[in-house]
C-alpha positions as CSV (number, residue, x, y, z in Angstrom):
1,X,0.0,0.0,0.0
2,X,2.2,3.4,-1.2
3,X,0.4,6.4,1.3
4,X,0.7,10.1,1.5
5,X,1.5,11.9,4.6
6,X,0.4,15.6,4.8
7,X,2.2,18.0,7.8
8,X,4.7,15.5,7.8
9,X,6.6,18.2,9.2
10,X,4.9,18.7,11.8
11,X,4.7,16.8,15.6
12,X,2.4,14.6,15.2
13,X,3.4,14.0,11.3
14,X,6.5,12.7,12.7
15,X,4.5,10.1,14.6
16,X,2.7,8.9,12.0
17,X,6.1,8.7,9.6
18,X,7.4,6.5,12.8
19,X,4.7,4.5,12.9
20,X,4.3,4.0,9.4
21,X,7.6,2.6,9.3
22,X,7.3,-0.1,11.6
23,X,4.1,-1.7,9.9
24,X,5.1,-3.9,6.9
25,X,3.3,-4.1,3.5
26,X,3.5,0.0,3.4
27,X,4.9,2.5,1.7
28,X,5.4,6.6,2.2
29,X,5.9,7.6,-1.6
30,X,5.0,11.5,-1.0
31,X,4.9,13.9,1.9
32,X,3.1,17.3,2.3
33,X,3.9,20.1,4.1
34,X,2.7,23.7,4.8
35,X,4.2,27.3,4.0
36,X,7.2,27.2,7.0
37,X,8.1,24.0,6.5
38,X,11.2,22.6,5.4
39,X,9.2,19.6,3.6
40,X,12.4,18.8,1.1
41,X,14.8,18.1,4.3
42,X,11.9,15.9,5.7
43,X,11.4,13.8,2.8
44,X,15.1,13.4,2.1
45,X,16.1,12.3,5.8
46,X,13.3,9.6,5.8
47,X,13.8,8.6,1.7
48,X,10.5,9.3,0.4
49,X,10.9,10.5,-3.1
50,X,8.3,13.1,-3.6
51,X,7.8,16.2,-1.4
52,X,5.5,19.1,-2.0
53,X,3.4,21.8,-0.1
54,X,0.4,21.7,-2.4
55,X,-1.5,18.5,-1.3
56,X,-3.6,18.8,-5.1
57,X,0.2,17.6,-6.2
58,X,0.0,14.8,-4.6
59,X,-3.5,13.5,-4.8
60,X,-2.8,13.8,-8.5
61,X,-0.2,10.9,-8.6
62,X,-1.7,7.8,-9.1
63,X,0.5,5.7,-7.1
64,X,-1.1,7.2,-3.9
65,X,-4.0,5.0,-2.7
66,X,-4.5,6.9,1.0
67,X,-3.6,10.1,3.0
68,X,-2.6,10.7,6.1
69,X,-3.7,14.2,7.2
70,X,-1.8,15.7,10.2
71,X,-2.4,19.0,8.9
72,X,-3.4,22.0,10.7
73,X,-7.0,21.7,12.3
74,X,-8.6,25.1,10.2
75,X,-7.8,22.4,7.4
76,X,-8.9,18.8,8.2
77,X,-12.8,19.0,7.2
78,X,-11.9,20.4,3.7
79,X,-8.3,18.6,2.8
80,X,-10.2,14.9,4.1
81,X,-13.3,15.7,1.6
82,X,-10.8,17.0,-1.0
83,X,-8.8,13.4,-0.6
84,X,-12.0,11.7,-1.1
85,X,-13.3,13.5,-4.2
86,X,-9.6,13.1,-5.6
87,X,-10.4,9.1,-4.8
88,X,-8.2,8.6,-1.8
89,X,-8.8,6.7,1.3
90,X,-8.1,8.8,4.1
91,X,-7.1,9.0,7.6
92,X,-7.4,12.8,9.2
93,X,-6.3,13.8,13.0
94,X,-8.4,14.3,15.7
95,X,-10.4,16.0,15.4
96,X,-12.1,15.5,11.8
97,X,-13.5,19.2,11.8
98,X,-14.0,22.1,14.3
99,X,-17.6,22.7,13.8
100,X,-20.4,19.9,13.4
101,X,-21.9,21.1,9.9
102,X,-17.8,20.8,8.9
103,X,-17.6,17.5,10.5
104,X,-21.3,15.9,9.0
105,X,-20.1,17.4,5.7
106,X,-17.1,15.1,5.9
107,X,-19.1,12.1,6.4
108,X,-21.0,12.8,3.9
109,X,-18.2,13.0,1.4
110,X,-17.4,9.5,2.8
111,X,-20.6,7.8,2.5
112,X,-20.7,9.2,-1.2
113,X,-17.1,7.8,-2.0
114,X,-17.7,4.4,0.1
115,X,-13.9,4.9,0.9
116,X,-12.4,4.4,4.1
117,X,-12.0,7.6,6.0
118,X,-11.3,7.4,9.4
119,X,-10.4,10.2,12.3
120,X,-7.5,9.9,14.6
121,X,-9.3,9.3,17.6
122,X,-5.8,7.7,19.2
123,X,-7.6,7.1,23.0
124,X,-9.8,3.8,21.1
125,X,-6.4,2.3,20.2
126,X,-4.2,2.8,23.3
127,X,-3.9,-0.3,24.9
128,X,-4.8,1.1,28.5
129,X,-8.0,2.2,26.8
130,X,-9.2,-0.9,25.0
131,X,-8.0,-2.8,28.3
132,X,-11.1,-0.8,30.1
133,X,-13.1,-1.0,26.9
134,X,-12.6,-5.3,26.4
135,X,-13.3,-5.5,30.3
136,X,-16.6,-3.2,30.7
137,X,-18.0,-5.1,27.3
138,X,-17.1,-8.3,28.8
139,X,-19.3,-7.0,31.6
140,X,-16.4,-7.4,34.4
141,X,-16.5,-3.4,35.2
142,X,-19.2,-1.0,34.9
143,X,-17.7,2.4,34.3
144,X,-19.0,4.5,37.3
145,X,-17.0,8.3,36.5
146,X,-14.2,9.0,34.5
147,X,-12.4,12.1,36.1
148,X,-10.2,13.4,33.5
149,X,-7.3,16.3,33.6
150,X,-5.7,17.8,30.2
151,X,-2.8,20.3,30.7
152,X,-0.7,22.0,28.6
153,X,1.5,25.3,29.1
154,X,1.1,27.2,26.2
155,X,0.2,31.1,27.0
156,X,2.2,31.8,23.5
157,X,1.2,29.8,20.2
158,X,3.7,26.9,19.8
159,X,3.4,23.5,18.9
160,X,4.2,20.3,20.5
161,X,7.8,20.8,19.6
162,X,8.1,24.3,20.9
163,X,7.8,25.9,17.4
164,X,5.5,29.0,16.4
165,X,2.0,27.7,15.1
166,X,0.4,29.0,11.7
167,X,-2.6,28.3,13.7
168,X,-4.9,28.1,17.1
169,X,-5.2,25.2,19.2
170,X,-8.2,24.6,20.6
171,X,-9.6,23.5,23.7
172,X,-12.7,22.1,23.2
173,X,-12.8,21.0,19.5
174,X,-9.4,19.6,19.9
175,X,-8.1,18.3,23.1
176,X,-11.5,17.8,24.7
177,X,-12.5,16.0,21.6
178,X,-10.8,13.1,23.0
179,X,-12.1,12.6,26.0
180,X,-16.0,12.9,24.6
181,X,-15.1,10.4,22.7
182,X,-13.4,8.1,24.6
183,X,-16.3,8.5,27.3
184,X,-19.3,7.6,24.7
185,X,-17.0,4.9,23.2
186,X,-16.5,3.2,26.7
187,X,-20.0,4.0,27.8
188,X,-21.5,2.4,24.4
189,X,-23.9,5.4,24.1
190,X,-24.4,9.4,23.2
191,X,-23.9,10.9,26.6
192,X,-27.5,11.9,27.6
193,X,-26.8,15.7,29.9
194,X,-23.5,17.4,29.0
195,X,-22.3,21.4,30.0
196,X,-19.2,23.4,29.8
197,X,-17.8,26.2,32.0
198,X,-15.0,28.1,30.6
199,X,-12.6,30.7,32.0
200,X,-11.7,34.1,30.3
201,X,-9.9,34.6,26.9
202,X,-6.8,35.1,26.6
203,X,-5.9,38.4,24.6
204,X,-4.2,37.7,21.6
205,X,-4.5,33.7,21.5
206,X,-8.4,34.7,21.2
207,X,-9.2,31.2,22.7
208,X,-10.5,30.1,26.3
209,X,-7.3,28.7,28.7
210,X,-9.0,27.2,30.7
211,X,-12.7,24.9,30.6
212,X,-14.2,22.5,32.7
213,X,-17.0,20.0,31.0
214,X,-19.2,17.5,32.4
215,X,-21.0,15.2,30.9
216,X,-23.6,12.0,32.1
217,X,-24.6,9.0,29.8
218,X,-27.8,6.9,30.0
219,X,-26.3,4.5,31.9
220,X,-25.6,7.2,35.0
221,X,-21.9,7.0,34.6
222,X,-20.4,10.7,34.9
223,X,-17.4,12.3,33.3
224,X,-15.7,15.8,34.6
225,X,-12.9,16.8,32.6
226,X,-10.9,19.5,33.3
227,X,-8.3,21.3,30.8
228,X,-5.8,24.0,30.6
229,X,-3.2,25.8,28.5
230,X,-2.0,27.7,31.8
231,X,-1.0,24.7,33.5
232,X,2.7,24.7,34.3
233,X,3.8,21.6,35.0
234,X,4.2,17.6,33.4
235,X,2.4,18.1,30.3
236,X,-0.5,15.6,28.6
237,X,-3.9,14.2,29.9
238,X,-4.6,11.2,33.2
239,X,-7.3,9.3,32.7
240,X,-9.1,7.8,36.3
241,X,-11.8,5.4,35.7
242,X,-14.0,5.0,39.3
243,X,-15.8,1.5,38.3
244,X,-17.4,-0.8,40.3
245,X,-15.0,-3.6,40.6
246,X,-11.4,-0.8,40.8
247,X,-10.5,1.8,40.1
248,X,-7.8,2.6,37.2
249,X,-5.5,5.4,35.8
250,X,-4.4,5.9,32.3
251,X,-1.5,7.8,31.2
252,X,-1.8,7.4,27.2
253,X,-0.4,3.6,26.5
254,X,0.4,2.8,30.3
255,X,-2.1,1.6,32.7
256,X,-2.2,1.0,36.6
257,X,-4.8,0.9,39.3
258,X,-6.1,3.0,42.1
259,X,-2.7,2.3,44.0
260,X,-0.6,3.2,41.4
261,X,0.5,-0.5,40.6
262,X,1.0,-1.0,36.8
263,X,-1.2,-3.6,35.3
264,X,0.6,-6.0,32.4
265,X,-0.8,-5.1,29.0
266,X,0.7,-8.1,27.5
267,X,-1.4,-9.3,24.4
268,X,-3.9,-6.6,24.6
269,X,-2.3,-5.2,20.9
270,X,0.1,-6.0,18.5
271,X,1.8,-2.7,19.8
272,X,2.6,-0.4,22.5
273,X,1.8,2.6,20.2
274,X,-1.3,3.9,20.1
275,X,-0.3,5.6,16.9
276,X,0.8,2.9,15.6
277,X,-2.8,0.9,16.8
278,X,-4.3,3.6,14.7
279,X,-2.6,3.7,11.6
280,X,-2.5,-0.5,12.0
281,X,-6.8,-0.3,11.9
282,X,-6.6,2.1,8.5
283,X,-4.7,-0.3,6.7
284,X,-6.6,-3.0,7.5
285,X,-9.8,-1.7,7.2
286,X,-8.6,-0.9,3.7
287,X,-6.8,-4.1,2.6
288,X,-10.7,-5.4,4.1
289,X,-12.4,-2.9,2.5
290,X,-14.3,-2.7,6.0
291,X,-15.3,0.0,8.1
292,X,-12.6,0.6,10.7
293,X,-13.3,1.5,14.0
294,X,-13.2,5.2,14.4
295,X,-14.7,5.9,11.3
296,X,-15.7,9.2,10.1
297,X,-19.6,8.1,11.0
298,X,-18.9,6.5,14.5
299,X,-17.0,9.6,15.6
300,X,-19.5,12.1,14.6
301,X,-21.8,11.6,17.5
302,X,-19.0,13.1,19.7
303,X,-18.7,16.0,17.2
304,X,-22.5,16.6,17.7
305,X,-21.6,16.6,21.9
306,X,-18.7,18.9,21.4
307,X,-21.8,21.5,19.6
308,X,-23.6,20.9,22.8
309,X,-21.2,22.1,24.6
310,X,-20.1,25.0,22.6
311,X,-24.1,26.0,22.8
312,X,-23.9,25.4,26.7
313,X,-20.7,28.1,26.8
314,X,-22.7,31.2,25.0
């Protein structure tokens, strides 16, 4: 399979390039990147032979059959429908859009293309996660609250790597876009009450630094999520799932209980990497021609919660 990575340049481009490389039967033949971007010195230190910043360029070459896009997020919605009209598969970074008519506008484009297009919703694929998930589907837990912290220090616009951004990160349609998710994926359902509190904006990011959301699904189970861009200190998101039968706490691919023991994810995945995990369920669903889990349509329900929220913060 010969792919396409687009922001290769970028942190979580990298990632993908990584993972990319350690899956067999798979090939990088072009990379993308944006205006600032020193795509040429990318492609050349990871020998892919194509490099260009205009992603048309590539979708053009008919030895691409899929896209990664770890572009900007102003660009996901449009760049993942423009893959799909150009007859590319695609895989696009969490989160697929930053508005809902954006995001139903992209599965639309997929359920007119029958391609695979898939978001990166990484939190489904870490193997802490689909630990909880095989166990409360199993019906061994029942997921009482998941209490959720996402911080980040970043009162100047710079990217994971320290380097200036083209663009605005976002709070809620980004990094809170996981944990929706991940709650309404674990819960099996659309959560059923939901509200957002949000601190004041900051005065030339133009963004909320600070929100607090909580949400409740049909099944009673609760989930308060706090997140920050002020928060100075380790960096990234803890997961604490309060269940019947334990309590547990995730820190992206690592896993321990409520007394900080770590819990043996042996045979869980055929990786460590959630990235990895992710990029692993594209190919396949493709090679299958299947819908993968994480598809555009399974992941819009937590676009339509992210609205509610956004409504619940006016």
């Amino acid at each position: 399979m010969r792919i396409c990575v687009a922001g290769a340049a970028g942190a979580f481009g990298a990632k993908h390039l990584d993972a990319v490389a350690a899956i067999g039967g798979v090939e990088v033949v072009s990379v993308v990147g944006g205006a600032p971007d020193d795509i040429e010195q990318v492609a050349r230190a990871r020998g892919v032979g194509h490099w260009t910043k205009d992603l048309a360029e590539s979708l053009a070459r008919p030895d691409i059959d899929a896209v990664i896009l770890a572009t900007p997020t102003p660009l996901h919605a449009a760049q993942a429908i423009q893959c799909m009209r150009a007859g590319k598969h695609v895989l696009v970074e969490i989160p697929m859009a930053d508005s809902l008519a954006d995001a139903e506008a992209v599965v639309q484009a997929q359920r007119e293309s029958g391609l695979v297009a898939m978001a990166g919703h990484v939190r489904r694929f870490n193997p802490s996660h689909q630990w909880i998930h095989d166990r409360i589907r199993a019906g061994q837990l029942t997921l009482q609250q998941m209490d959720v912290q996402t911080y980040f220090f970043r009162r100047s616009n710079l990217n994971a790597l320290g380097q200036p951004r083209s663009w605005t990160d976002h709070l809620l349609w980004h990094h809170a876009c996981h944990t929706v998710d991940l709650f309404q994926y674990q819960t099996g359902d659309a959560v059923a009450h939901c509200h957002g509190l949000q601190g004041p904006t900051h005065p030339t990011l133009g963004i909320a630094m600070d929100m607090s959301i909580g949400m409740k699904a049909p099944s009673g189970a609760i989930c308060t999520l706090s997140l920050s861009f002020n928060n100075k200190g380790p960096f990234g998101t803890v997961f604490r799932y309060i269940c019947d039968a334990g309590t547990f706490i995730a820190r992206y691919d690592d896993l321990y209980d409520g007394d900080e023991k770590p819990i043996d994810l042996t045979g869980v995945a055929p990786s460590n990497n959630g990235i990895e995990l992710i990029d692993r369920e594209f190919f396949s669903a493709i090679a299958d021609r299947r819908e993968p889990n994480a598809s555009v349509a399974q992941c819009l329900p937590a676009m339509r919660t992210l609205d509610r929220i956004e409504r619940s913060l006016r």
